[in-house]
Every structure is written in structure tokens, then in C-alpha cells.
C-alpha positions in Angstrom: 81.3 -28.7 -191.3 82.7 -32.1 -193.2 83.0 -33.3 -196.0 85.4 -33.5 -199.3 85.0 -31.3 -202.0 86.2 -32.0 -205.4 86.7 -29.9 -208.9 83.7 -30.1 -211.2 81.3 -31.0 -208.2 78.6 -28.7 -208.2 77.7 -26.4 -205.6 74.6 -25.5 -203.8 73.3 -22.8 -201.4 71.5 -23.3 -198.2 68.1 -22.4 -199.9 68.9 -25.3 -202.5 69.4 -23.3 -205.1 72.4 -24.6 -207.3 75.3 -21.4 -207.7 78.1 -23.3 -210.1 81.1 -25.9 -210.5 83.7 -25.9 -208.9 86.6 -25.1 -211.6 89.8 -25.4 -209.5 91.1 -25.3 -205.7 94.7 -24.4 -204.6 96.2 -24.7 -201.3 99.3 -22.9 -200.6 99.0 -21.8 -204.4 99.1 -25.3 -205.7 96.3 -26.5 -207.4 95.1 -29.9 -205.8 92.0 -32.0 -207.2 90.2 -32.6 -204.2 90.4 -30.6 -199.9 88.5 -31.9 -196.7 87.2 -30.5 -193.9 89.4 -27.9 -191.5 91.7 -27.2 -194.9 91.6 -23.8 -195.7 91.5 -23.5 -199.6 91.0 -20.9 -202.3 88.0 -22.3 -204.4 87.3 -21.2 -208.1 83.3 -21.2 -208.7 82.2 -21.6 -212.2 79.1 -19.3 -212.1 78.1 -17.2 -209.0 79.7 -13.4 -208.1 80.9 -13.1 -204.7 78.7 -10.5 -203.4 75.8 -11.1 -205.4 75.1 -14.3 -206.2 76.8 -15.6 -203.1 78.5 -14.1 -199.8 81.9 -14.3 -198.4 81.8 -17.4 -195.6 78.9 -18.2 -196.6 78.0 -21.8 -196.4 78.0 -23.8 -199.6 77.1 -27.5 -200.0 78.2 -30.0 -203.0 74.9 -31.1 -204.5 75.3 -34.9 -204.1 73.0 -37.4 -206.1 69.6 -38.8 -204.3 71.1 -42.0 -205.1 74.3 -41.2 -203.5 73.1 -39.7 -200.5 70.5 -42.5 -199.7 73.6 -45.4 -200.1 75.7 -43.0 -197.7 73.3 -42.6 -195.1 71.9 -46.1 -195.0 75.1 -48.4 -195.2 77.8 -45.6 -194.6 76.4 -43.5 -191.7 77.9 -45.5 -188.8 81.5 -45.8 -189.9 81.8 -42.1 -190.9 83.0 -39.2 -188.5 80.9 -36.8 -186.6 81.7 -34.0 -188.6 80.8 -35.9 -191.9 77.5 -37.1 -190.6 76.7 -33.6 -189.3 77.3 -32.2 -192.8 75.1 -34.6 -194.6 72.4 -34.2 -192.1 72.1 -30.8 -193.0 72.4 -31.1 -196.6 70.1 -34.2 -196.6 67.4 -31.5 -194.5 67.8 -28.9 -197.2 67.2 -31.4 -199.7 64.0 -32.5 -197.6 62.5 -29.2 -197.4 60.9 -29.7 -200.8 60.6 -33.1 -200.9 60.6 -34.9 -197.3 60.8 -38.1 -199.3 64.0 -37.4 -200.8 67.0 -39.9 -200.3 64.8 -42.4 -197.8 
């Protein structure tokens, strides 16, 4: 996957169900504000259980506005790398499940 995640984003599931906030994320122990793709991180959740609510290596998204998402796909998209476009694909088809309207 792609993608930056950041503290107080919120986080969503692959069904599209929304699980928390991200409280903190340390790397090496250290708490830093913000990791991208291929860093491996600790990540406090404000909200689920591991085990319950979610699962360990389970996939999580950050829930990004409609707004957002349609600016990013439609003036962005080109200039970003393959792993970022892959991620927002899939969050943008999770998002369209409900609504196939959402973010065009």
C-alpha cells in the first residue's frame, strides 16, 4: 500500500466502517507526527481493540474527505507514485460501494 498517515487522522476499515484516531505513532520509540509507505511504525488508535474491533495486519485506511479525494484523483493522479494511486483506488472503491457517485 501508499500513502502518509498522520496523528488525529481517522481510520477506516475495509468494510468502511470508521474504528478511531490515530493518537500517536513512534518509530524507533520516537514519536514522529506523520510515516509513509514501507516505514514500519507502532500506531496508537484512539478507539478499536486489537482483536476485536480490529485484527493484527489488518488493512486500515485514513478516511479522507470526498472533497479531498475528488481534487486528488482529478488534478493529482498523474504526478503521484504507483503505490499512492493504488492506495487511493482502493479506498476510493470502498468508498464507492455505497455510493458509486462518491468523489466523481
Amino acid at each position: 500500500m501508499g500513502g502518509i498517515i498522520k496523528t488525529s487522522l481517522e481510520v477506516m476499515k475495509e468494510d468502511g466502517s470508521i474504528v478511531g484516531k490515530i493518537k500517536g505513532i513512534q518509530e524507533h520509540n520516537e514519536n514522529i507526527s506523520e510515516a509513509t509507505a514501507g516505514k514500519e511504525v507502532a500506531v496508537a488508535i484512539d478507539g478499536p481493540t486489537v482483536g476485536r474491533q480490529i485484527k493484527e495486519g489488518e488493512i486500515l485506511y485514513i478516511d479522507v474527505p470526498e472533497k479531498h479525494a475528488k481534487i486528488v484523483e482529478q488534478e493529482l493522479f498523474e504526478a503521484m507514485k504507483i503505490e499512492d494511486k493504488e492506495a487511493l483506488m482502493a479506498y476510493m472503491e470502498i468508498r464507492r460501494r455505497g455510493n458509486p457517485f462518491w468523489g466523481k
